[in-house]
Every structure is written in C-alpha cells, then in structure tokens.
Phi, psi and omega in degrees: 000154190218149195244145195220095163287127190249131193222190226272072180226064178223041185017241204286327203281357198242260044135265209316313178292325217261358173282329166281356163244021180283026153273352204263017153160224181277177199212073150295137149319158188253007178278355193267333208290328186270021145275003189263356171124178192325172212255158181275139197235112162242113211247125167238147198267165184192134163276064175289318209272350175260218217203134212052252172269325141339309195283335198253345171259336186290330175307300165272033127323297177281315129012259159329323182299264176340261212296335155325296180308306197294302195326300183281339175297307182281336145272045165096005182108221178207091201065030141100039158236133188275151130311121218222150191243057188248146206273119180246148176294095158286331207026075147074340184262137135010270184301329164294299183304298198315328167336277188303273185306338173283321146331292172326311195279315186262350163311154189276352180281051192299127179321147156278335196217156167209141172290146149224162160241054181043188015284188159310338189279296160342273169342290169309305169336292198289315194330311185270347130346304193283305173275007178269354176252046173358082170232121168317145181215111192230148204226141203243331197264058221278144230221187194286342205230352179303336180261359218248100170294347169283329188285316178238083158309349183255335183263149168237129194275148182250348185274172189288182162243183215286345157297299193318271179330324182288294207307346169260326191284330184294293170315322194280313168296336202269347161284353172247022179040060176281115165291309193219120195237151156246161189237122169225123128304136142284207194230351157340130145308015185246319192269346170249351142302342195293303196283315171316297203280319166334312197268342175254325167259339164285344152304315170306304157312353182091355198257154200286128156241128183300334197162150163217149168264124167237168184213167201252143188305302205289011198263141205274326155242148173214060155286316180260354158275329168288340193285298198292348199277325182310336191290343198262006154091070183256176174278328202211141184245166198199063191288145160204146204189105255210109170083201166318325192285339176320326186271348179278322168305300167309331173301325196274334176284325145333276165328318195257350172068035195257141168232111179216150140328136130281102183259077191273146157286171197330298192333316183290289265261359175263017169267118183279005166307295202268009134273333148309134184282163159322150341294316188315313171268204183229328217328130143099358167256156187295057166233324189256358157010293190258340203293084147290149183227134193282152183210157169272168144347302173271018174250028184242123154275128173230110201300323189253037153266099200277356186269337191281322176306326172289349180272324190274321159288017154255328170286330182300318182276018193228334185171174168296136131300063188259027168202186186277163183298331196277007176249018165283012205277339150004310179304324187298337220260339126328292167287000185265330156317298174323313193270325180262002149319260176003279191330293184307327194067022191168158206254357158285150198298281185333306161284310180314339209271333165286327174288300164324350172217052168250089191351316189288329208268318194301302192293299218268353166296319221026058182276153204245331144291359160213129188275358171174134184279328197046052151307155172213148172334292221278331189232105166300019193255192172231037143050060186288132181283157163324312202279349170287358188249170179229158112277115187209146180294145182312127149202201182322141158248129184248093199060049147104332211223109146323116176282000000 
C-alpha cells in the first residue's frame, strides 16, 4: 500500500470545480486547514494490481477518490483539517482486502473514512470488518445488505442500488412497449440480486419474462444459456455482464445468429470492451449492433453541464481516467463527508452518519456524479430516479464520458 497526500496544487482545473461547488460549504483557505489539527486519514481500496479491465475500472476509482480529497482540500478541508489519502492494492480479491484492511485496523493510524471501488465480492468481504470498528464507509460495489442500516450503520452505497437500476429498466421498456423479456446475470452477489429483482419487477409490470439465465463469471461460453433464452422468442434480452465474461455473452449470441435488442446494465456500460475499437474491443462491430446500455446522465457528455465537466477536469489533472464516470462516484464521497462534517459539528461516526441522511446535508455536498444521494434512516442507498439514468448505444470514452 502506498500513501499519497494531496494537496491544493492542481491549479485552474481544481479552481474551476471548486467555484462550481461552492455551495458545498465554507470557502476557508486551504494553508488554513492544517491548523485545525492532525490531518483526516481517508483509504480507498483499489484492484490496481489485476489485469484489464478490473485494474482500469479500479483506476478510476482511485482516481476519484484522490481528486474527491484535493476538492475538499482546497475548500479548506474538512473542519478546518487538510485531508490526507492512501490507496491500498486489493488486487480485486476479497481476501486480500479483508488482509489489508485488518491491518489497517489493528494499526495505531485507524482510517476516519474508506473508500472501495469494487467489485461486490470485495465489498461483502470488507463490510462487516468496517462495521464492528464504526469506520464511515462508502461503497461503489453494492451488495444484498450494503444499504440496509441495521445491517451496516456505517456504510453508504454510492452506487444506486439495485430497484433504482431496475426501476430505469423498467421506465425504458415500458416506453418501447415491450411484452416479453429474458434475462442473463452473472454470479456476481450483484447478478443474481439483478436477475431476482429483474424478474419480479417486470412481472409487476405486466410484462412476460420468457426466461432467466445466470452463468458462472469464470466460465468460458455461456452459449447453451442464450440457446434456452432464444428458443422462447423474447422481445428484449436484458442483460448483466461484467469484464471478460461480456465478450463471451456477445460472442455466443453472435455464434447463435440471434438478432434481439440488448439492454445491458451500468455493468456492460464499465466494460471497457465495448468502448474499444477492433483488435482489443467489439467498439463499431455486428456483436454491439443491437446493444443500449445504461448509463447515468453524467456518464454522457454534455457540453453545457459545466459542473459535472469542471469535476472530470479535475480528476483528469489529478490522474487517469481509464473507464467510465459510472465507477467515479468515489468523487461524491468526500464532498458528502465535508457537508455532514459541518452539520454534525464533529468527525463521530455516529453523527456523521446521522447527518447523512439529512436532506439539506445531501443538497449542501454538490456532488456532481449523482446531483443528490437521497439517504435515508431506513436506506443507505441513494434512491436514483428513472430520469437519472440514460440508454445509449457504445461508442468512444473521453475522459471517463461516452461521446
């Protein structure tokens, strides 16, 4: 693990955000902040050490993380404490974090806040760790219990959870007047919550499910699974698929001459496949043909949001960006510390946690990769509405944002 303090030295692109976040508390100087007493120890987890695309969504994670700090650094800190970062090396497994954080923990420097950039498996792993030591916690990888506060009092999923992602899959078919849908999952704790609730709420809705599938992530075809969803005809395949195994789904519907819409969730759209052209990618070949993908609103460029474009030029002047804006919300995670600092008057776990899922504290972050988290007592998720999300078809990534 390596330690990285970040500090107010990231010139115009940091100036420019933070004049579009000045809603998000006092505008202290930042030579001031480290007068306010030892520095705030905040750790985000990372898969720097695996290999593809894992290492490249874990990257901009971290990223986010880092420039989250610089953001808040530069408006004076976080209760007049400069903010201090370090990135520790999960490399995607489970066990190795749970390590790594249990170091952390019985060490005398204990994190006030951690970060993770998933996946889920990670995430389940860390969870009950962060909370039997009450450490703010915030999670991109959301898992059946990540949101559920009796269960994790501490943690806030940053990502929507998984009804919010249905409850847009739900608005968009039912606007393409869809009737009959199948469904393929991974094996992910995320793809077989995706294929349960998938499966329940488009039954709510009226609409047919034709079939559901799930495959095992390690596995090298998922081919006799597309065969069974295809023979039932459906209107829409309705997909989630995460990394390597994506290209293996598409290979097989490829292989099988099945021509259905495809509607993949946030999973497809951080698979760094299906932006990249040939040999490396599918970008611009008949396998994404048919392929929409969910996305949030700021993970689409758009020239006249200036607040989320001053947020991508700061992570950009702060590190690589080597995936999309939806495995950025890390950026959010900071400034949402900052606004329940304030509230709270003070850096217990108990209070901040309570201040978070306080409407005003929610508003007064101006967080820029979800424009308002909406915790709530009963739910640590941020209860993303339908209009927050897009479908849009594959194509290039530029700083983190489909062009």
């Amino acid at each position: 693990m390596h330690r990285t303090k970040i500090t107010a030295a990231l010139g115009a692109a940091a100036a420019t955000a933070l004049l579009l976040a000045g809603c998000a508390g006092g505008s202290n100087a930042a030579s001031e902040s480290s007068e306010g007493g030892d520095p705030i120890k905040a750790v985000v987890f990372g898969a720097l050490g695996a290999e593809g695309i894992l290492a490249n969504n874990a990257q901009t994670s971290v990223t986010a993380a880092e420039a989250s700090v610089a953001a808040v650094n530069e408006l004076g800190g976080i209760l007049d404490r400069e903010v201090e970062i370090e990135v520790v090396d999960d490399t995607g497994d489970p066990t190795v974090a749970v390590t790594k954080l249990r170091e952390l923990m019985a060490g005398d420097d204990k994190p006030d806040v951690v970060m993770n950039s998933g996946p889920s498996t990670v995430a389940e792993a860390m969870l009950p760790i962060l909370t039997q030591n009450k450490v703010l916690s915030f999670n991109i990888g959301p898992t059946a219990t990540s949101g559920d506060p009796s269960a994790n009092p501490y943690n806030f999923d940053l990502s929507a959870s998984v009804p919010d992602y249905i409850n847009s899959f739900v608005a968009e078919l039912e606007a393409r007047d869809t009737e009959k849908v199948a469904i393929l999952h991974g094996s992910s704790a995320y793809g077989e919550l995706f294929g349960e609730l998938t499966s329940k709420a488009f039954a709510d809705a009226d609409m047919e499910v034709t079939g559901m599938e799930g495959f095992d992530n390690a596995a090298l075809d998922m081919t006799p699974q597309l065969a069974a969803l295809k023979e039932a005809d459906p209107d829409v395949l309705v997909l989630d698929a995460y990394g390597a195994p994506l290209g293996y789904v598409l290979q097989g519907i490829e292989k099988l001459g099945w021509d259905v819409p495809i509607m993949g969730n946030t999973s497809v759209a951080a698979t760094g496949l299906i932006s990249t052209e040939p040999p490396t990618g599918v970008l611009g070949t008949d396998q994404v043909k048919n392929l929409t993908m969910q996305v949030y609103t700021s993970t689409k460029y758009d020239p006249a949001d200036d607040k989320v474009n001053a947020a991508v030029e700061l992570m950009a002047a702060t590190g690589p960006i080597e995936s999309s804006l939806i495995l950025a919300y890390n950026y959010d995670a900071m400034l949402l510390v900052r606004a329940a600092a304030e509230k709270a008057g003070s850096l217990d776990v108990e209070a901040l946690a309570e201040a978070l899922v306080d409407p005003e504290v929610q508003e007064a972050a101006d967080t820029s990769i979800l424009s308002v988290y909406r915790f709530t007592e009963d739910s640590h998720t941020p209860h993303v509405a339908p209009e927050d999300f897009l479908f849009i078809s594959p194509g290039p990534l530029v700083n983190g944002q489909y062009q």
